[in-house]
C-alpha positions as CSV (number, residue, x, y, z in Angstrom):
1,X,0.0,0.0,0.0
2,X,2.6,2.6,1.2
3,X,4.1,1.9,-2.5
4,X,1.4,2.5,-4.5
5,X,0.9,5.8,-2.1
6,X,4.0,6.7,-2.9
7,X,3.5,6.4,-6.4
8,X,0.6,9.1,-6.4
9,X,2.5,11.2,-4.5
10,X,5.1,11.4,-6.9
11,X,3.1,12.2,-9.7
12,X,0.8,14.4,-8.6
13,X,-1.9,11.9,-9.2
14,X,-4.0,14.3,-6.1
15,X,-6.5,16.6,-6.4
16,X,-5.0,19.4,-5.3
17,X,-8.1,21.4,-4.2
18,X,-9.1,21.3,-0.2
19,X,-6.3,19.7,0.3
20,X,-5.7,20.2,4.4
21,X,-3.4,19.1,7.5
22,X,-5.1,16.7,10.2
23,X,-5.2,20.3,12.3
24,X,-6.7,22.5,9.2
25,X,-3.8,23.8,7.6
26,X,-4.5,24.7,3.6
27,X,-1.9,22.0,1.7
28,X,0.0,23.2,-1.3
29,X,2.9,20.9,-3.0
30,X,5.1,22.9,-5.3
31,X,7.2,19.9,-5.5
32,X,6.9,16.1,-4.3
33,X,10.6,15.9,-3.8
34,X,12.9,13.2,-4.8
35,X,12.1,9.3,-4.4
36,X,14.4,7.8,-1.9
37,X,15.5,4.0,-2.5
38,X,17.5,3.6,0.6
39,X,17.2,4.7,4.4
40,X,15.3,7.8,5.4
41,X,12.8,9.6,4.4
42,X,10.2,8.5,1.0
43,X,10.8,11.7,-0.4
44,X,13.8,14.1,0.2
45,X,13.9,17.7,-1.1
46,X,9.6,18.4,-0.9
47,X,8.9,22.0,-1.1
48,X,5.4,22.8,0.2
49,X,3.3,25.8,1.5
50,X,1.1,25.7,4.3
51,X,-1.4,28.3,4.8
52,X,0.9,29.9,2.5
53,X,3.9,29.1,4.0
54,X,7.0,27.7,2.6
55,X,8.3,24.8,3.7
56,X,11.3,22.7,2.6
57,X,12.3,19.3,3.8
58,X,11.5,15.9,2.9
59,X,8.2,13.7,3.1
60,X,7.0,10.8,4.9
61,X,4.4,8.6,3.3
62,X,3.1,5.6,5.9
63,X,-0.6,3.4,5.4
64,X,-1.3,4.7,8.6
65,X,-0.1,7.1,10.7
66,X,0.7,5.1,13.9
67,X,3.1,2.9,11.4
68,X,5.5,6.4,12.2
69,X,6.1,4.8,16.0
70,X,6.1,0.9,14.8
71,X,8.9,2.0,12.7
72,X,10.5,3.8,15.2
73,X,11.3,6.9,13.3
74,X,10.7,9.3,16.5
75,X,14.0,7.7,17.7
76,X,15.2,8.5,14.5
77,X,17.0,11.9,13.9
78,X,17.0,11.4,10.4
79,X,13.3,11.9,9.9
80,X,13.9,15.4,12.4
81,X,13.7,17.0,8.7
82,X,10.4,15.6,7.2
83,X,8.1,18.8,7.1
84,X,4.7,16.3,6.0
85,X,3.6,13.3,7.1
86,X,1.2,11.9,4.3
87,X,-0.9,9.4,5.3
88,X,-4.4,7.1,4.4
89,X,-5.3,6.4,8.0
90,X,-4.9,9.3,10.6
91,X,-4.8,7.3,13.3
92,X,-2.1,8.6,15.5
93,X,-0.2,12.2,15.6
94,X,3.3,11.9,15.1
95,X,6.3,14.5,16.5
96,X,10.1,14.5,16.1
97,X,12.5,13.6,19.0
98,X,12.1,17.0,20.3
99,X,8.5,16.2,21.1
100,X,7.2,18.8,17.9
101,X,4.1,18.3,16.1
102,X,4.9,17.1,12.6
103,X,2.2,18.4,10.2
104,X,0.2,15.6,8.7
105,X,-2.6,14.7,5.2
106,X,-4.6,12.2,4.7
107,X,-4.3,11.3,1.1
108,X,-7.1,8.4,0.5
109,X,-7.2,7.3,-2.9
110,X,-10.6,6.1,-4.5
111,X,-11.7,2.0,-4.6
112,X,-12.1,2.2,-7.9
113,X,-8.4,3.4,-7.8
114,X,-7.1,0.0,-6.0
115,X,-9.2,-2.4,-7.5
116,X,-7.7,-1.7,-10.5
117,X,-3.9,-1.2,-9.6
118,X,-4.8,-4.7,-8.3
119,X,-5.8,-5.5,-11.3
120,X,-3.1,-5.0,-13.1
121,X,-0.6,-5.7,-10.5
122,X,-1.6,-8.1,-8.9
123,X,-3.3,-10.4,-11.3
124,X,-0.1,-12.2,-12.6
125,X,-2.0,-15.4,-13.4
126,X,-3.3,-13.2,-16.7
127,X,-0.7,-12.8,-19.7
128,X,-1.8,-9.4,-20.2
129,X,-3.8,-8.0,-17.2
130,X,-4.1,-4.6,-19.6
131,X,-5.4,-6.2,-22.6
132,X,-9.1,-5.7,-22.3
133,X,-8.4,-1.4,-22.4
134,X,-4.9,-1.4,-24.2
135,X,-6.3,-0.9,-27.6
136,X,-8.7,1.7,-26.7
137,X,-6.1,4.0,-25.6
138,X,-5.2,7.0,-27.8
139,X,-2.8,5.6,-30.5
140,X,-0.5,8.1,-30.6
141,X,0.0,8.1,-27.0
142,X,0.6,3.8,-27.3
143,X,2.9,4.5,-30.5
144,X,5.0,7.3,-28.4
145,X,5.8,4.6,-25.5
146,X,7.0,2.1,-27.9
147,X,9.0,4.3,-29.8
148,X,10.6,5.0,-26.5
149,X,10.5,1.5,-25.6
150,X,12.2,0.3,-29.1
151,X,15.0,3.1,-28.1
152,X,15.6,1.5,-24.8
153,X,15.9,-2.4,-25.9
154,X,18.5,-0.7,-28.8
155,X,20.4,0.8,-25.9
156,X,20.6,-1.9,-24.5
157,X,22.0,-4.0,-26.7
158,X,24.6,-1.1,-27.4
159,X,25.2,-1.1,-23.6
160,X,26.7,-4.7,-23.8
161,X,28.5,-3.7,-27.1
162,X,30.5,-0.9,-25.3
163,X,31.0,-3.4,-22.1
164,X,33.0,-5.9,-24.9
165,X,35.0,-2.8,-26.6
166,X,36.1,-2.0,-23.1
167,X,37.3,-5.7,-22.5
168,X,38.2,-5.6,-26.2
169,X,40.5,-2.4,-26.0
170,X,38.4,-0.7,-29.1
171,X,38.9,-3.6,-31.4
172,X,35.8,-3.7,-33.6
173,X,36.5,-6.3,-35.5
174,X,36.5,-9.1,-32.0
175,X,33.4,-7.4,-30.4
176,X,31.7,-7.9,-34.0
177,X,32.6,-11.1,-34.0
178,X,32.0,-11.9,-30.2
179,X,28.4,-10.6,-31.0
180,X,27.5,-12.3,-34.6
181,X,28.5,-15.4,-32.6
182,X,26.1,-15.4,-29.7
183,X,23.6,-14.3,-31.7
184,X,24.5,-17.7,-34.2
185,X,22.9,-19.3,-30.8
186,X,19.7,-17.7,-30.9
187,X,19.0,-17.1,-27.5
188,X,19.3,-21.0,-26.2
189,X,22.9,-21.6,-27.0
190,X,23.8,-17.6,-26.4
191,X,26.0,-18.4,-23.6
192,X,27.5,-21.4,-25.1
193,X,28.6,-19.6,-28.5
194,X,29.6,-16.2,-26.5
195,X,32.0,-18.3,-24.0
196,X,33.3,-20.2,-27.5
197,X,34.2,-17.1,-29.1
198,X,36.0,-15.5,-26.3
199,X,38.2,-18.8,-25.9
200,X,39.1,-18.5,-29.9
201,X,40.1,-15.3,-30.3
202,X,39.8,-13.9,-34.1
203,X,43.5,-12.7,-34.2
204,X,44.5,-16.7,-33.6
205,X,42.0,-17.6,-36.6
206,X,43.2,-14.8,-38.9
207,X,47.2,-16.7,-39.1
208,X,45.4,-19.3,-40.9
209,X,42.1,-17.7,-42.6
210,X,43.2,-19.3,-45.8
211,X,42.4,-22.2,-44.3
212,X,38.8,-23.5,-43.8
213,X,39.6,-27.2,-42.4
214,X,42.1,-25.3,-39.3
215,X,39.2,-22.6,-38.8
216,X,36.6,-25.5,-38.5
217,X,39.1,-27.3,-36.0
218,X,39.7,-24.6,-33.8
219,X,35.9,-23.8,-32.9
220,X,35.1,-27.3,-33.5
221,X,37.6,-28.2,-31.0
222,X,37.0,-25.2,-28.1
223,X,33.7,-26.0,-28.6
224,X,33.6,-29.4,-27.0
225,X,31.9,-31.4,-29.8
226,X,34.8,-33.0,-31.1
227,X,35.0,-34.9,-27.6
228,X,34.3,-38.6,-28.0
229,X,33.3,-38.8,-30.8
230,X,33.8,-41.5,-33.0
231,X,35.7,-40.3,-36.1
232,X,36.6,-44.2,-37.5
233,X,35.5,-43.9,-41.4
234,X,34.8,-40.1,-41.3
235,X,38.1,-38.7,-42.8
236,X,36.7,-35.2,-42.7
237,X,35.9,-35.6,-38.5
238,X,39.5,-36.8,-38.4
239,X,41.1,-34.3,-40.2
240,X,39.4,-32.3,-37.7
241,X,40.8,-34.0,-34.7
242,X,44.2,-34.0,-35.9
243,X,44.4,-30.7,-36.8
244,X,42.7,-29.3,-33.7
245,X,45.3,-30.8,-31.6
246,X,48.2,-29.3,-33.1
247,X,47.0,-26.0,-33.4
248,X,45.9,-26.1,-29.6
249,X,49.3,-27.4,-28.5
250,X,50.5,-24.7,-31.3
251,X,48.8,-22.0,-29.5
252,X,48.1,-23.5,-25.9
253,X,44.6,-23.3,-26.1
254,X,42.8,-23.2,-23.1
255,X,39.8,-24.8,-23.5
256,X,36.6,-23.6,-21.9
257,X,34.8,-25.7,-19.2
258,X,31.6,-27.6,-20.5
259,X,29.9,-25.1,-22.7
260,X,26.3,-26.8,-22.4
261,X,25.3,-27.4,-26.0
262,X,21.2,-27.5,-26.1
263,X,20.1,-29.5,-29.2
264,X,16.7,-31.0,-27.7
265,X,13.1,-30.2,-29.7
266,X,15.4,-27.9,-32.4
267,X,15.5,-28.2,-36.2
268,X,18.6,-29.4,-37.2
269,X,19.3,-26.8,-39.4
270,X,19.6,-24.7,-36.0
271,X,21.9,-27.1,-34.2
272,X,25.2,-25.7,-33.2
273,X,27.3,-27.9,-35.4
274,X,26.0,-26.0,-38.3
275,X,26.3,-22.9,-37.2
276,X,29.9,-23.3,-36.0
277,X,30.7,-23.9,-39.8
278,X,29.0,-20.6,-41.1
279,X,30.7,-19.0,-38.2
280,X,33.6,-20.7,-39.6
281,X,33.0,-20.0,-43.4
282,X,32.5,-16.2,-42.0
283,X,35.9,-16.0,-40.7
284,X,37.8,-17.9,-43.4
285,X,39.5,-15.4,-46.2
286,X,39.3,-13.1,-43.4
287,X,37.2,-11.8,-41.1
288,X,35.9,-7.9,-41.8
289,X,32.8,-8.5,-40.9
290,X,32.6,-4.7,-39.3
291,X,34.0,-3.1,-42.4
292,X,31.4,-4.7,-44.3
293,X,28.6,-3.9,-41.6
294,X,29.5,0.0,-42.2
295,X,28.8,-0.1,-45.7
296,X,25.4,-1.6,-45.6
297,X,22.5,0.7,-46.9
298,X,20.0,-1.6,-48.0
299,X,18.1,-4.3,-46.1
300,X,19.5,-6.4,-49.3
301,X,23.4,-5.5,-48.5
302,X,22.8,-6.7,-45.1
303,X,21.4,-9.6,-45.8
304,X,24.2,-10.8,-48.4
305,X,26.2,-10.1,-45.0
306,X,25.4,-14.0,-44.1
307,X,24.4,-15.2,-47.1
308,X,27.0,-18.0,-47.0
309,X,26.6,-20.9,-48.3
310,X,28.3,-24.3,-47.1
311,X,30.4,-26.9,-49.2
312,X,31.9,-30.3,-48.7
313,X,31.3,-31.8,-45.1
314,X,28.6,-29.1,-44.0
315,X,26.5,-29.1,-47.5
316,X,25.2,-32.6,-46.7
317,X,25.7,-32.9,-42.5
318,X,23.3,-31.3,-40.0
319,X,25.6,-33.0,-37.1
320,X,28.5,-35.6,-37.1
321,X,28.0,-38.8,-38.6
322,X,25.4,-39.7,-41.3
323,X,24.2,-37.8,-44.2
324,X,21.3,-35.7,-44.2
325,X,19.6,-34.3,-47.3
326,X,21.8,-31.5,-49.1
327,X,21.8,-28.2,-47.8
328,X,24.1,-25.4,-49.3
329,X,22.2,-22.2,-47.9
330,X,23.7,-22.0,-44.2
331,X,20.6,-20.0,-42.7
332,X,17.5,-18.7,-43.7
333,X,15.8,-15.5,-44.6
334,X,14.0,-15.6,-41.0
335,X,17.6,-16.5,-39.1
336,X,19.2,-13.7,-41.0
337,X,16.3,-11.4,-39.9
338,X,17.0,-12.2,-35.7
339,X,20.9,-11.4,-36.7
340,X,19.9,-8.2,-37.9
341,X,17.7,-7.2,-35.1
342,X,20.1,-8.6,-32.5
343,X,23.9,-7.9,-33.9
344,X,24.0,-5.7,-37.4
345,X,21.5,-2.9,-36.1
346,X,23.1,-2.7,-32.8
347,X,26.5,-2.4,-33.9
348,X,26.1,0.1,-36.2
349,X,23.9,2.5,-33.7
350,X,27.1,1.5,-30.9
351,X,29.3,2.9,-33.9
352,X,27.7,5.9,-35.0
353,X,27.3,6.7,-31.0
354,X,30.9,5.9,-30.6
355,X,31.7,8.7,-33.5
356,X,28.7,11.0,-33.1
357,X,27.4,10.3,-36.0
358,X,23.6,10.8,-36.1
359,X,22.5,10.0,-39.5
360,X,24.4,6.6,-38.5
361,X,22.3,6.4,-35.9
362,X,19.1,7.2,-38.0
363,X,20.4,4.4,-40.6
364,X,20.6,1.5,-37.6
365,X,16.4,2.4,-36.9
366,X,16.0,2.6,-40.7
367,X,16.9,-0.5,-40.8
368,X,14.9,-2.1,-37.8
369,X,12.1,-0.3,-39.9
370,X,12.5,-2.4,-42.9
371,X,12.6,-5.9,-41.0
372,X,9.3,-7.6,-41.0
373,X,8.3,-8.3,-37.8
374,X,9.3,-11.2,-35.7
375,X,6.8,-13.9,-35.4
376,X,6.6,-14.9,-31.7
377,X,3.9,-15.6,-28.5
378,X,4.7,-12.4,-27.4
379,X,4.2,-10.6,-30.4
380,X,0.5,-13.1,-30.6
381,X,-0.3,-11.7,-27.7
382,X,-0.3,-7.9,-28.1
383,X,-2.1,-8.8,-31.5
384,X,-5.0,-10.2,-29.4
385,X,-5.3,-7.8,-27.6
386,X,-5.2,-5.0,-30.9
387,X,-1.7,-3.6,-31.1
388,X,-0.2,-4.7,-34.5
389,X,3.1,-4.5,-35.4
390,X,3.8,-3.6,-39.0
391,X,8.0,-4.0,-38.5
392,X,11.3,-5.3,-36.6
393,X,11.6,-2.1,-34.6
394,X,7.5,-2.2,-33.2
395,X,8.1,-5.7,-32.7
396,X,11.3,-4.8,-30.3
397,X,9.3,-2.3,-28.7
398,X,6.8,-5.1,-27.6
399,X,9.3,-7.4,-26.0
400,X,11.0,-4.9,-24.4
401,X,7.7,-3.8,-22.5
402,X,6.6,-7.5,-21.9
403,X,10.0,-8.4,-20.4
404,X,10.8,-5.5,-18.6
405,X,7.3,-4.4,-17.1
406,X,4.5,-6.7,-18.0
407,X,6.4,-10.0,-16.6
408,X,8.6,-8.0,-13.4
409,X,4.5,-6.6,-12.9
410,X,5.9,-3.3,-13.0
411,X,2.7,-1.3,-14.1
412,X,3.5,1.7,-12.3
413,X,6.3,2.4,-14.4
414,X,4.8,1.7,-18.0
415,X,2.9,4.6,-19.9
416,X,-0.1,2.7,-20.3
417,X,-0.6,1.1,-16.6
418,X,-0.1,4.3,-16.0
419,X,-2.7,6.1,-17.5
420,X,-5.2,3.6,-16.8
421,X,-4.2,4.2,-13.3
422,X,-3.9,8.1,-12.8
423,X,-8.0,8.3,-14.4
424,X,-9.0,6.3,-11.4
425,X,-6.7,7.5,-8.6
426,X,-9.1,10.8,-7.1
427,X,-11.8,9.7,-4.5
């Protein structure tokens, strides 16, 4: 309760007429003050007037008045400062240590206004405890929150590409790399391919780019899959072992500990055995993956980015061991679409931030723009419910609000809980 108090005090969510002290004082808030997240005080800097007054100090904000003495703060000298006590229940006055009265409100907030910030809060056995009113809400309110929301999910993502150029010392190139690669494991094997990469690092591949077999053996190897395996009558497997082995001992390789492949109720085009070879076809002849990322200007030139296609062991295998049907094309128009959301768009915006560059930074939503949108059960879900998504960068904008406030129940802080809430809040 005190929470959700605390929440209309902050934004004003009161009616500001009549508004009186316990002892008839006439209430006037010039400003709330400042949320405090640790010890002391709810509210620190509050400016107020009293019968015209000024005050200045910080704010108080209990369920019920008397909660001032259960939580001991008349003991306390740091709540000597609080100039308002606001409360729902004045069931107690309150002083300082020094025994002075400390002006209090009673700031009751409507039914109505609980019954549906339990609603929405507290309903968490519904997907979407909004979805009944979301899509009657003016558009161009909705459309400015996930603009806003798209913005935030790209920052992000930039956020972790700046944490890699700092472990990186700058070099583009290895956090490009570092980021295609744990975006090869779509979300699942993530981890897995981001722990591979950092154990192979690209300046170890590049002595032997012209080399696809020693690229393959090197990732094949870190990653763990060539472990007891049975290469007898698979020349190509035992290429790989040999060669993997000499180039370890060549470079003393450290191998990572058990990278925790996931290959269960997945397609075998997405397993990570294929995906290690486009990685590896990526890297061999070179790897200037960021160079090329620069130059994009079409949604066309980026997808020709992974547009690789596999040959001998890989155009035929899914896995080790038997053949499957043929398959040149490493990935698919979809798979290319999640790199491109996840990797291409990201980097480019971390670049053009990097250099100030704001038409840069224009070009990395352009191209969010032009992605269809993703096809998930979260983006099913805010279609029921009438929001549409007509592109990648709406789509992001959707995930980023279910993640980040509809699942963490965090209505308070979205734009739309929050409307629905403020209409209700006045008794």
């Amino acid at each position: 309760m005190e929470k959700l108090m605390q929440y209309v005090w902050q934004h004003r969510l009161w009616t500001q007429q009549d508004m009186r002290t316990t002892d008839g004082r006439v209430v006037q808030v010039i400003d709330p003050g400042r949320l405090n997240t640790d010890a002391g005080p709810d509210f620190f800097n509050a400016k107020i007037k009293l019968d015209g007054e000024t005050w200045a100090g910080n704010v108080e904000i209990h369920y019920k008045a008397s909660d001032w003495f259960r939580h001991h703060h008349d003991q306390d000298a740091a709540y000597d400062s609080v100039i308002l006590h606001v409360v729902d229940k004045d069931d107690a006055p309150i002083y300082r240590k020094n025994g002075q009265l400390i002006p209090q409100l009673r700031m009751p907030c409507s039914p109505e206004f609980h019954e549906r910030y339990q609603h929405l809060v507290g309903n968490s056995h519904s997907e979407l405890p909004c979805s009944e009113e979301i899509a009657t809400l003016p558009q161009i309110y909705v459309s400015d929150w996930l603009g806003a929301l798209a913005h935030e999910r790209l920052y992000n993502k930039v956020e972790r590409i700046n944490g890699l150029l700092e472990t990186y010392h700058g070099d583009w190139e290895e956090v490009c790399y570092i980021t295609i690669a744990r975006c090869l494991g779509f979300g699942i094997n993530g981890d897995a391919f981001e722990r591979l990469a950092a154990s192979m690092p690209l300046r170890f591949m590049r002595k032997h780019s012209d080399s696809l077999l020693s690229i393959e053996a090197l990732l094949f190897g870190q990653s763990g899959l060539l472990d007891n395996v049975n290469a007898t009558g698979d020349a190509y497997l035992s290429s790989l072992v040999t060669e993997y082995q000499f180039l370890a001992n060549k470079f003393s390789l450290r191998r990572p500990s058990a990278l925790g492949w996931k290959m269960a109720r997945m397609r075998p085009a997405n397993f990570p055995h294929r995906r290690i070879a486009l990685l590896a076809a990526m890297i061999h002849g070179g790897f200037n993956m960021m160079w090329r990322i620069k130059q994009v200007t079409t949604i066309e030139n980026a997808h020709e980015l992974f547009d690789v296609r596999l040959s001998g062991y890989w155009s035929c295998h899914y896995t080790f061991g038997p053949q499957s049907s043929t398959s040149q094309r490493a990935i698919s128009d979809a798979s290319i679409n999640i790199l491109l959301i996840n990797a291409v768009a990201p980097l480019i915006y971390a670049h053009a931030m990097s250099c100030k560059d704001s038409d840069l930074c224009d070009h990395a939503i352009t191209l969010l723009q032009a992605i269809p949108p993703e096809k998930n059960s979260i983006i099913e879900m805010f279609s029921r419910a009438g929001i549409k998504s007509q592109n990648a960068f709406a789509t992001q904008a959707l995930i980023e609000l279910r993640r980040q406030y509809c699942e963490t129940h965090k209505c308070l802080y979205c734009r739309i809980g929050h409307r629905m809430l403020a209409s209700k809040v006045r008794k």
